[in-house]
C-alpha positions as CSV (number, residue, x, y, z in Angstrom):
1,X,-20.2,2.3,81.5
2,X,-20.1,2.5,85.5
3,X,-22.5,-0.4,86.9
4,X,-25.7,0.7,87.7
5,X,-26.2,3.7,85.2
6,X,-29.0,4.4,83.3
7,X,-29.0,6.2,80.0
8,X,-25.8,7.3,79.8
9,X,-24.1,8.1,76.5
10,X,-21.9,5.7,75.6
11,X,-19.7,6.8,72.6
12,X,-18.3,4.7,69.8
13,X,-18.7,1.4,72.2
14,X,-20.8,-1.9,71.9
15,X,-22.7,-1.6,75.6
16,X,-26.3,-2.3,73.2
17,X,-24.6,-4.7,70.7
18,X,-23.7,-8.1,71.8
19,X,-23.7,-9.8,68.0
20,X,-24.5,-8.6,64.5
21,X,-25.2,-11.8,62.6
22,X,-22.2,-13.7,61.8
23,X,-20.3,-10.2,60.7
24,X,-19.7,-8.8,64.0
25,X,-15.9,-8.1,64.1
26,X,-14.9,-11.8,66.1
27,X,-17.9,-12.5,67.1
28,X,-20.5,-15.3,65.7
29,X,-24.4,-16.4,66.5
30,X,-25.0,-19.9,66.5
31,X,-28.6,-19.7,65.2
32,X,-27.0,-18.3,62.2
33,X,-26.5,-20.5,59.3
34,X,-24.2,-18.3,56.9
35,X,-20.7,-18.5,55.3
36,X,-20.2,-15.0,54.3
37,X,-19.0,-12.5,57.3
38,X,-21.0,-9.4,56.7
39,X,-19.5,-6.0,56.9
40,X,-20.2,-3.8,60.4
41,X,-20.9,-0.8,61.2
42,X,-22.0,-0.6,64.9
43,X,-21.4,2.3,66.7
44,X,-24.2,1.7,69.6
45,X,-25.0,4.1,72.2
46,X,-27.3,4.9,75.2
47,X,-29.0,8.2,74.1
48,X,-29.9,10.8,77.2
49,X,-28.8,11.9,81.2
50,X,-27.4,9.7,83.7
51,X,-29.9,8.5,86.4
52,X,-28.5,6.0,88.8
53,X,-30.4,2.6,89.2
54,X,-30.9,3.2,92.6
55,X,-32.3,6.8,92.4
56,X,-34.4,5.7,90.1
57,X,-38.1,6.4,90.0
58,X,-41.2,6.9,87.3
59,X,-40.9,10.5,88.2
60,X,-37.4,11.0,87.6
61,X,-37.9,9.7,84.4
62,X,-40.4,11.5,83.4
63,X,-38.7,14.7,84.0
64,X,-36.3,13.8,81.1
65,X,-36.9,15.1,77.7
66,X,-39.3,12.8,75.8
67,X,-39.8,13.0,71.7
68,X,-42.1,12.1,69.1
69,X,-39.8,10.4,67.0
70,X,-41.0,7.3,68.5
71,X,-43.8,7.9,65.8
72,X,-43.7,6.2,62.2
73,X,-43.0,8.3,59.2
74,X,-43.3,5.8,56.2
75,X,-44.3,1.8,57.1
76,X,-44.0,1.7,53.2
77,X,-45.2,-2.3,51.8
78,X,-45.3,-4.6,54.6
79,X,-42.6,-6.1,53.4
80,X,-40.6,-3.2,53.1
81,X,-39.3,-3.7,56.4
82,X,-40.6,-5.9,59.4
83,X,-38.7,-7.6,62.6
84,X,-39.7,-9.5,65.7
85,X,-37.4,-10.4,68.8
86,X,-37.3,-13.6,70.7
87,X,-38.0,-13.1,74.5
88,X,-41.4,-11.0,75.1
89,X,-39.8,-9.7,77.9
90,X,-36.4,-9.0,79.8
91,X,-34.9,-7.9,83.0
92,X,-33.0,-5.0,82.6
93,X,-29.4,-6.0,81.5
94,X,-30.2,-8.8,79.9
95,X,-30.2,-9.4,76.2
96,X,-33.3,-10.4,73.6
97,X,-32.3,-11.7,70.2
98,X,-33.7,-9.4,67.0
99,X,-35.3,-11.0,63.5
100,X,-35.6,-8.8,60.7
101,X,-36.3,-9.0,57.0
102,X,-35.8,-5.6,54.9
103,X,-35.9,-5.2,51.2
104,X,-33.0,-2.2,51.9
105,X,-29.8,-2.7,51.7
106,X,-29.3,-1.5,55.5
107,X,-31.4,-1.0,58.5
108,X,-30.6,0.2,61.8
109,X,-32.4,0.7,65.7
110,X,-33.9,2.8,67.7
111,X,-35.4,1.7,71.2
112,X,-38.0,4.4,73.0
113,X,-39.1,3.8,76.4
114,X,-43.0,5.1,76.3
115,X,-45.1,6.3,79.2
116,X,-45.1,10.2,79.7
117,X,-42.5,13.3,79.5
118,X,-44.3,16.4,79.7
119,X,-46.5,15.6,77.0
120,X,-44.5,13.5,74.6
121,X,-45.2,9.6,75.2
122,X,-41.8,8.9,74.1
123,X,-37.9,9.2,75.4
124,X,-35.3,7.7,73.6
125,X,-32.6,5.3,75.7
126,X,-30.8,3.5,72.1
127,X,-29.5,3.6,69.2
128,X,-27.9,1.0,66.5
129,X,-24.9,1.4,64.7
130,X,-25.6,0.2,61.0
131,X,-27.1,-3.1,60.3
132,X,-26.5,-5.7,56.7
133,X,-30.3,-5.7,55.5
134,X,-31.7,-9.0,54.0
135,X,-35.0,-10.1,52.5
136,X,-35.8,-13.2,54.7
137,X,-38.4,-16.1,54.3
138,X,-41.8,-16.0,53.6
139,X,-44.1,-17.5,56.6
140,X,-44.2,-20.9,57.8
141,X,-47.6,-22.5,57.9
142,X,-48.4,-25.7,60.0
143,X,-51.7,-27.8,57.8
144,X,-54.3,-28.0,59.7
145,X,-53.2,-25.9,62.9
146,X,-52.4,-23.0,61.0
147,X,-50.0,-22.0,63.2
148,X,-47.7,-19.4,61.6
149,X,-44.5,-18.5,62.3
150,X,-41.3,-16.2,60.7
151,X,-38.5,-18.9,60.1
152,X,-35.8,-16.1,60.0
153,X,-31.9,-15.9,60.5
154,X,-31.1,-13.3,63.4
155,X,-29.9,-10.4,62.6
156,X,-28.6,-8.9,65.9
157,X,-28.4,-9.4,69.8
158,X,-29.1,-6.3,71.9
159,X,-28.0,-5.7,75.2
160,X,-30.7,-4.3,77.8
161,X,-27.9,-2.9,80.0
162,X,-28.6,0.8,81.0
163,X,-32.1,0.5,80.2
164,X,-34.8,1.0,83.2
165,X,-37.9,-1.0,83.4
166,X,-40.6,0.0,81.2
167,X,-42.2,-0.6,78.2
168,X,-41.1,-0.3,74.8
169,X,-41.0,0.5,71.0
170,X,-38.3,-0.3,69.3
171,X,-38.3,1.2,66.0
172,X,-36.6,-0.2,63.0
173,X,-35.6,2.3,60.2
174,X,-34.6,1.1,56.9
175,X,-31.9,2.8,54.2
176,X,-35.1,3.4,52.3
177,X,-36.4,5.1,55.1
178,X,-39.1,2.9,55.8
179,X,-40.3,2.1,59.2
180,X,-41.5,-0.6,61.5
181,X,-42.1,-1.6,65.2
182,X,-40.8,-4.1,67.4
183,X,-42.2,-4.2,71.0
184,X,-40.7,-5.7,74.1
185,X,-41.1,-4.9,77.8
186,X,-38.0,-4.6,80.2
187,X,-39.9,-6.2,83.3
188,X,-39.4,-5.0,86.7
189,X,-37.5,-7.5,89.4
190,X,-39.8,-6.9,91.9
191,X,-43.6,-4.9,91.6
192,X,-43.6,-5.0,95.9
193,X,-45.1,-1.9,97.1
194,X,-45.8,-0.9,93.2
195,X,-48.9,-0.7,91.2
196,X,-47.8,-3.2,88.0
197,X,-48.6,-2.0,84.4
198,X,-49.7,-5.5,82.8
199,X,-49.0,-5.9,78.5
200,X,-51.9,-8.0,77.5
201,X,-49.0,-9.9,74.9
202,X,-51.3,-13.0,74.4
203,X,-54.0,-11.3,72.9
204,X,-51.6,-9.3,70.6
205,X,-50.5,-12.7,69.5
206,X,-54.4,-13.9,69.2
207,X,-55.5,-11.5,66.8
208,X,-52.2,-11.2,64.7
209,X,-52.7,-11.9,61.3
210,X,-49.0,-11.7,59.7
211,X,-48.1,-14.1,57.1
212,X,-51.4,-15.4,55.4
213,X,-54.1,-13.1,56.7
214,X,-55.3,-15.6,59.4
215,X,-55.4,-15.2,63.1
216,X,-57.2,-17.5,66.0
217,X,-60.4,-15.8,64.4
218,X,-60.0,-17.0,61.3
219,X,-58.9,-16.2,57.8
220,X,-60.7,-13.3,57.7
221,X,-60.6,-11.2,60.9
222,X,-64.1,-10.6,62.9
223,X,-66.5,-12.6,61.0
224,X,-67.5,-16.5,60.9
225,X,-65.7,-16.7,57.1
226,X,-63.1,-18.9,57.3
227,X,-63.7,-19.7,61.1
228,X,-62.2,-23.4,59.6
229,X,-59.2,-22.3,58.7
230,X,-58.7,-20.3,62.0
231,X,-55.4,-20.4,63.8
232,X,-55.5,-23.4,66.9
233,X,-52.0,-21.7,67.6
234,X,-50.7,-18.6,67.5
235,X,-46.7,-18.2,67.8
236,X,-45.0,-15.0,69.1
237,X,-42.1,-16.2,66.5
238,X,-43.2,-13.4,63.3
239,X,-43.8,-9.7,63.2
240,X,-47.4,-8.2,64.4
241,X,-49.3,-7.1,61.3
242,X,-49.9,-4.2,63.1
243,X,-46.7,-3.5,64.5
244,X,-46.8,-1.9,67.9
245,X,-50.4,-0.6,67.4
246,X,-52.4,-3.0,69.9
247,X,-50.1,-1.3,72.4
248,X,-50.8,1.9,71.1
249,X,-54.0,1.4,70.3
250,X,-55.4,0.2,74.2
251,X,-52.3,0.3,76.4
252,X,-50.5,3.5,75.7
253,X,-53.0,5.7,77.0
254,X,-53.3,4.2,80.1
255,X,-50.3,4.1,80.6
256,X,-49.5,7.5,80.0
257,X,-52.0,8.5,82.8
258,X,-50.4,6.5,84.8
259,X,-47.0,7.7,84.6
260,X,-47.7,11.4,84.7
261,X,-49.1,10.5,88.3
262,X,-45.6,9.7,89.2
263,X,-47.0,6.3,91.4
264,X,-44.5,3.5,92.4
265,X,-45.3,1.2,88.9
266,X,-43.5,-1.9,87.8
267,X,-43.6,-3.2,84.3
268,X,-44.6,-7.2,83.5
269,X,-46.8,-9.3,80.5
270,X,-49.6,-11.2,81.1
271,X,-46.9,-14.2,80.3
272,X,-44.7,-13.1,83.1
273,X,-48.1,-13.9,85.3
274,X,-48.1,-17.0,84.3
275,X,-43.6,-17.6,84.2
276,X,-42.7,-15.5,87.0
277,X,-45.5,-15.1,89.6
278,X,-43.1,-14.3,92.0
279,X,-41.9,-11.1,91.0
280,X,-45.8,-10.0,91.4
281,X,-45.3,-10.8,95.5
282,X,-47.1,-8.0,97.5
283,X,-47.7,-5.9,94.5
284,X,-50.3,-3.0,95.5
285,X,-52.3,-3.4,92.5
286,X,-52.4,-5.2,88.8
287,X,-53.1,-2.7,86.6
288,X,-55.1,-4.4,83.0
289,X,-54.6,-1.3,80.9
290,X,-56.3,-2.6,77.7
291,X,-58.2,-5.3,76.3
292,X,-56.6,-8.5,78.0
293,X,-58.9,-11.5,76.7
294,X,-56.7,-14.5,76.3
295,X,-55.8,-16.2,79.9
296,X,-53.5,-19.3,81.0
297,X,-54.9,-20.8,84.1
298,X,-51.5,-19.5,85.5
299,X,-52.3,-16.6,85.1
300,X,-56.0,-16.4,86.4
301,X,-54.7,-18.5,89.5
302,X,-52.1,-16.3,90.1
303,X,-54.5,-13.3,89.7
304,X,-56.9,-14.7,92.0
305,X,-54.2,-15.2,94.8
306,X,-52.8,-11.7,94.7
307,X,-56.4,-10.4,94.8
308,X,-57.2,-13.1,98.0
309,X,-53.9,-11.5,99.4
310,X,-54.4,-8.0,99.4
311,X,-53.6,-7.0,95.7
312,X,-56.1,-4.5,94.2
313,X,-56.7,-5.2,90.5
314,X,-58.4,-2.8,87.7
315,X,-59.5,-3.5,84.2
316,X,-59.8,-0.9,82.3
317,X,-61.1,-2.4,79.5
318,X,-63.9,-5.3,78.7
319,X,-63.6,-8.9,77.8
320,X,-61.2,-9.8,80.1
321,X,-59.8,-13.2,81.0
322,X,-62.9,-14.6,78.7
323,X,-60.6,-17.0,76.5
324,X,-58.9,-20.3,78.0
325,X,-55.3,-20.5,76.8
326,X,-52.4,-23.1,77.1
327,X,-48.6,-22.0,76.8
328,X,-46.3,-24.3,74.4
329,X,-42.7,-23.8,73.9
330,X,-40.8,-23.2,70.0
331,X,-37.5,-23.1,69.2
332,X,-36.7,-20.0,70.6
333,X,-37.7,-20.3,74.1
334,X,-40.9,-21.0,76.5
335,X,-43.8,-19.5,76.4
336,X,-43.5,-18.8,72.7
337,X,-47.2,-20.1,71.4
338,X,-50.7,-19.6,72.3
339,X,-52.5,-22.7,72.3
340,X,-56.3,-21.9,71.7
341,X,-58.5,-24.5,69.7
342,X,-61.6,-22.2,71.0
343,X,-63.6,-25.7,70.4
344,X,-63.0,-28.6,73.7
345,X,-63.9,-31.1,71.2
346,X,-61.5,-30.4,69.0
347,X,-58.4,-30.0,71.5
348,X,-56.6,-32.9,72.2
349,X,-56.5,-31.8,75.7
350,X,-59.6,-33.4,76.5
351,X,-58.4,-36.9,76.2
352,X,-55.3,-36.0,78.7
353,X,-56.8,-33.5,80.9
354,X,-60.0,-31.4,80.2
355,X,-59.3,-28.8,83.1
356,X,-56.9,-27.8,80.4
357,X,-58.6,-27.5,77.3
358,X,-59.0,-24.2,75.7
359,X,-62.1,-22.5,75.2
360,X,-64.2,-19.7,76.6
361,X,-63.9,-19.8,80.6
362,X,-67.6,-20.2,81.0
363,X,-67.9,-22.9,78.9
364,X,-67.6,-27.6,80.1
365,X,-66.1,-29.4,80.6
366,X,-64.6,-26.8,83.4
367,X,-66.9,-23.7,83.7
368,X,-65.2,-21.3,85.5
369,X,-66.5,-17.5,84.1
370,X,-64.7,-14.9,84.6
371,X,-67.1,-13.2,86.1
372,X,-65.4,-15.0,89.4
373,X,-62.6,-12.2,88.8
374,X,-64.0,-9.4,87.2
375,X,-67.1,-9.3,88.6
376,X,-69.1,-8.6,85.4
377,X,-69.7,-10.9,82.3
378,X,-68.8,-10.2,78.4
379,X,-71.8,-10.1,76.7
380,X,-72.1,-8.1,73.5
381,X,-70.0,-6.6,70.3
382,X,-70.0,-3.8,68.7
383,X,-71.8,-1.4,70.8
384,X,-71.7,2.1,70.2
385,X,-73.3,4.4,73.1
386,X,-73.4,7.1,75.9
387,X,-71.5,6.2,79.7
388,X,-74.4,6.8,82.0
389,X,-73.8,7.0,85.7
390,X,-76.1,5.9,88.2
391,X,-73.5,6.0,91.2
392,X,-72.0,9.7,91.2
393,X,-71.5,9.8,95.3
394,X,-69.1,7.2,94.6
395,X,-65.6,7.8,95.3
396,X,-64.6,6.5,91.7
397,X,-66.3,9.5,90.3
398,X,-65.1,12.4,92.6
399,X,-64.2,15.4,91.2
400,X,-65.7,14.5,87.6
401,X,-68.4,16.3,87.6
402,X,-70.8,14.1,87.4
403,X,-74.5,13.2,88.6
404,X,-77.1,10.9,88.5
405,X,-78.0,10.5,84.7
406,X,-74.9,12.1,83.3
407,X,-73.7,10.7,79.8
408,X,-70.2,10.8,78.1
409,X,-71.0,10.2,74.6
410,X,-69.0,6.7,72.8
411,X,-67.3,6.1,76.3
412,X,-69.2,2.6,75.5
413,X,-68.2,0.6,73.0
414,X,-66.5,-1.9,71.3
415,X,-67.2,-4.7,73.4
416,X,-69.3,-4.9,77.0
417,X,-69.7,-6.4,80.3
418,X,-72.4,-6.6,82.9
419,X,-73.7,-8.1,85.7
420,X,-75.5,-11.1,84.8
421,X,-77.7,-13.5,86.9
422,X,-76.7,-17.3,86.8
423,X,-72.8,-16.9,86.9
424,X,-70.8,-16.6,90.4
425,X,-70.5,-12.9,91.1
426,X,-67.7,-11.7,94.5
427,X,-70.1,-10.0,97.3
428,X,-70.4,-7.5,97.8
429,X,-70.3,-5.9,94.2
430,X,-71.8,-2.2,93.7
431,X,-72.7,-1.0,90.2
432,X,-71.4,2.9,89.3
433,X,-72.8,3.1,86.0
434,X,-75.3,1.4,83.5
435,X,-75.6,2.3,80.0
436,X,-78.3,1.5,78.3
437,X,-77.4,0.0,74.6
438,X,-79.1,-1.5,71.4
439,X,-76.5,-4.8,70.1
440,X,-77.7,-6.5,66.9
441,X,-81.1,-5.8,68.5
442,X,-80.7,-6.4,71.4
443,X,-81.6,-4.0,74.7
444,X,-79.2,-4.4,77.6
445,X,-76.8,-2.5,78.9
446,X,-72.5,-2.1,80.1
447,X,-71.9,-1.7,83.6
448,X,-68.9,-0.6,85.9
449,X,-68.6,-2.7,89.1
450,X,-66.6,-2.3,91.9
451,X,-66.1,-5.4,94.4
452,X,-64.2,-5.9,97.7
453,X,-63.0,-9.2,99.4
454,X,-62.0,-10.0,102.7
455,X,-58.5,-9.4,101.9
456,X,-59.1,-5.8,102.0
457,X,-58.4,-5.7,97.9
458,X,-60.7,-3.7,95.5
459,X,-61.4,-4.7,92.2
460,X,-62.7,-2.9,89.5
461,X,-64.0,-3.3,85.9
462,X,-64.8,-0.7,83.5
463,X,-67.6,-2.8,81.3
464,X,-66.5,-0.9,78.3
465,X,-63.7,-1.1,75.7
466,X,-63.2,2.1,74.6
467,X,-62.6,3.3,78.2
468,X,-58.7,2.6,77.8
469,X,-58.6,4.0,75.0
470,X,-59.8,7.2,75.6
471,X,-58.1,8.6,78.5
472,X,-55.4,10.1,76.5
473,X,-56.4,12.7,73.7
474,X,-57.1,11.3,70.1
475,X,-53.9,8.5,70.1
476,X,-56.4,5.6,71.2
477,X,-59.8,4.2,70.0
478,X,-59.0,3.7,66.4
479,X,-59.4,-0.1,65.8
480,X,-62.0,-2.0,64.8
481,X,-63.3,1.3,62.8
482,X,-64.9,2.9,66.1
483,X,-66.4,6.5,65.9
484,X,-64.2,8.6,67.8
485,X,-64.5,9.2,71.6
486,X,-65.5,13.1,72.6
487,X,-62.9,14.8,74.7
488,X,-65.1,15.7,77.3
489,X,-66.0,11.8,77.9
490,X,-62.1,11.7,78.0
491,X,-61.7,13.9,80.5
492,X,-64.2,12.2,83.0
493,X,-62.7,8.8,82.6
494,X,-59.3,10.2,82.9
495,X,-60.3,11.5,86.1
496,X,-62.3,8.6,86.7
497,X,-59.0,6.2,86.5
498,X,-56.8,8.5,88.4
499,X,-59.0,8.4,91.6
500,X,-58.8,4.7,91.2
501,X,-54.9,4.3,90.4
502,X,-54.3,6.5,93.5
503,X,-56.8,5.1,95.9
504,X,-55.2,0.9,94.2
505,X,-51.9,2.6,94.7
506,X,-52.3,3.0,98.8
507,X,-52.8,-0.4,99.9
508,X,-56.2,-2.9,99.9
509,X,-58.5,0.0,98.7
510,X,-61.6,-2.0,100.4
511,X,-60.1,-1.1,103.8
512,X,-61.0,2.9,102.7
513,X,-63.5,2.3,100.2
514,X,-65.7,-0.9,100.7
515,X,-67.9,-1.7,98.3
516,X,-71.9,-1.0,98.5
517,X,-73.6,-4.0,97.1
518,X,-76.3,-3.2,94.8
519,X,-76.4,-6.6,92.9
520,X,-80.2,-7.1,92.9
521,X,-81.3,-4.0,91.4
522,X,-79.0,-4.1,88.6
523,X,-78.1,-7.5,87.8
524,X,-79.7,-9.2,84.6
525,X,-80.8,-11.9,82.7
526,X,-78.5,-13.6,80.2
527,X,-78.3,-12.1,77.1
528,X,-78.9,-14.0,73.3
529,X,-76.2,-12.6,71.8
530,X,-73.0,-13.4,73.6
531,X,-69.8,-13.2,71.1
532,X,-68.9,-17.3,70.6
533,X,-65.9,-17.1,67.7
């Protein structure tokens, strides 16, 4: 294939197969302990039109067919078929290592590049030749830590090359005809001059549950049950439970949006933040397209930095940066485990260095809120309830509609910020809408903020959950059992977020849009009922 193409067809060649476990014909993986040499089929191939790496652009590829066979047909049991790969993310070209246990005989790969193409979310880059299916080991459980992990033999190497930057599901399809996801994000070189589309991958990893039904919640998901037996680590080394669904679920939609706008993105994780600042230099704006709650001081410093030099930053979701996380290494790579003990006490960070331990932000023996980045302040879950805004001559809300009082029925909801009095708060900060809510009995309310530094950079929180999920017809707000969102409330907050994405997209928004501080007629006191486990 002719350096630098993108998605050209490559016919009967290896261009996406580097190694098939120990059977590729010649080739061997050293990870793989086995004496038999499996039979191979692989017939690879880049699926779709030729697009130069250097004419590249989000709009060109959105002008090429997209599908919706990116879509399961039959998960069947969970172990029916079920994979993970070993790098998070890659630059384009290079190569991520596949783990999959099957109950089939066979399975083979297909790799879809999601975002937007004329109405489909999907396009298809890759396809697998014919891989030797295998039932692999059950999870691997550390006492006490509960960290657990997939100790599986690989089962093939793939080849990024011919792949643009984006993010993707690949899609493993066994002979039974059974289905599964795998994610991974081919990460741009450089986001200067781009707005970046940020995976929120360490929270996917928090609130996994594959193996034994436990996650850094505990053994059983979203109550205090089992809150002992919680995991104080959480490895990126074993399927999602879920699959691809927590992208699906809050970062799909947004992305979508997004890409239909045909702006300058670049594609990172939140662990590329915290691995490779660099690449982030001069971005235009980090773009938090769903619910991003678990943060490495890496990447809240780095975050910080961009915003102190001219980066614009939007989360479209609540709960953000809230959790304090370390990064460990496993025998796979860096960055492959979440540290979070939740407790200071319990981490044995606090005998070496108790900047470091890992707990909520707010909380000693180093508060730092995250209300210092986002402006607002996680206070309350589940919530349930009308958007209301109070701000409609702002330019966030142009050409929605909307006036003073106007609601969007369940654009609140599952979780919510707002401006709370006692926590450092950026200046000037003005509040564009304030929903009145009822949580566990409690009256309070979500609030969007909007905040400006002397960089020039905007920043802008959305206070609600369900926000990033619902910008993008019916695919989005499904977790956590949430009543669905009306279309109409859609519609405003997808024309909500595409002011904002455009005006981000131009340079340090403040410099057009400065922010009109309002702090003391809407700030409040702190609630009783702030989320602790």
């Amino acid at each position: 294939m002719p350096k630098g193409k993108w998605g050209r067809r490559v016919a009967g060649g290896i261009a996406g197969l580097l190694v098939v476990l120990a059977g590729g014909t010649g080739c061997s993986f050293s990870a793989a302990r086995t004496s038999a040499r499996l039979p191979v089929d692989a017939t690879p191939h880049l699926v779709g039109k030729n697009i130069s790496a250097r004419q590249w652009s989000v709009a060109r590829e959105n002008a090429l067919p997209g599908t919706s066979d990116w879509r399961l047909r039959d998960p069947g049991r969970t172990n029916a078929i079920e994979g993970y790969a070993n790098r998070v993310s890659v630059l384009p070209g290079q190569s991520f290592t596949l783990y999959v246990s099957t109950t089939a005989a066979g399975f083979h790969v297909e790799a879809f590049r999601m975002g937007w193409y004329g109405g489909k979310q999907g396009r298809q880059v890759w396809a697998s030749g014919q891989f030797h299916g295998q039932r692999q080991a059950g999870p691997k459980v550390v006492p006490g830590i509960y960290e657990v992990t997939a100790p599986w033999r690989p089962s093939a190497v793939v080849s990024t090359k011919g792949w643009p930057p984006g993010d993707y599901l690949l899609k493993l399809i066994s002979d039974q005809g059974h289905d599964r996801w795998v994610t991974i994000t081919v990460r741009s070189p450089s986001a200067a001059g781009r707005t970046v589309f940020v995976n929120a991958v360490t929270t996917w990893a928090a609130y996994n549950t594959w193996g034994i039904g436990t996650n850094v919640y505990g053994s059983k998901l979203g109550t205090v049950a089992g809150y002992a037996q919680r995991s104080r680590k959480a490895s990126f080394d074993r399927p999602y439970n879920k699959g691809g669904s927590y992208f699906n679920w809050y970062e799909l939609p947004m992305l979508s949006v997004a890409e239909r706008m045909g702006l300058p993105l670049a594609y990172e994780t939140d662990l590329d933040l915290d691995a490779h600042p660099a690449a982030f230099t001069r971005a235009s704006a980090l773009v938090f397209g769903g619910h991003d709650e678990y943060w490495s001081l890496g990447m809240r410093d780095r975050t910080l930095a961009l915003r102190d030099a001219g980066t614009n930053v939007a989360f479209f979701s609540s709960n953000n940066a809230y959790r304090h996380i370390r990064l460990e290494p496993s025998a796979l790579g860096p960055d492959r485990v979440v540290v979070v003990y939740k407790d200071a006490a319990e981490d044995p960070m606090i005998l070496k260095d108790p900047t470091q331990t890992t707990q909520q932000w707010r909380l000693p023996p180093d508060p730092r809120p995250e209300s210092v980045l986002t402006g607002v302040y996680y206070e309350c879950n589940p919530v349930y309830a009308p958007y209301v805004v109070t701000d409609p001559g702002s330019w966030i809300f142009r050409g929605t509609g909307a006036t003073a009082g106007s609601r969007y029925p369940g654009l609140v909801g599952v979780e919510t910020d707002r401006l709370t009095s006692g926590v450092p708060v950026p200046r000037p900060i003005q509040v564009v809408a304030s929903s009145p809510l009822t949580c566990h009995g409690w009256h309070t309310r979500s609030q969007s903020a909007y905040y400006t530094v002397k960089s020039g950079a905007g920043v802008f929180s959305s206070g609600t959950m369900n926000w990033s999920c619902a910008v993008y017809g019916t695919t989005g707000c499904r977790n956590h059992g949430q009543r669905p969102v009306p279309t109409t409330s859609g519609d405003f907050a997808r024309r909500a977020t595409e002011n904002i994405l455009r005006a981000f997209a131009a340079g340090p928004a403040g410099r057009a849009h400065p922010a009109t501080d309002n702090y003391a007629q809407y700030v409040g006191r702190p609630g009783p009922l702030q989320y602790t486990h």
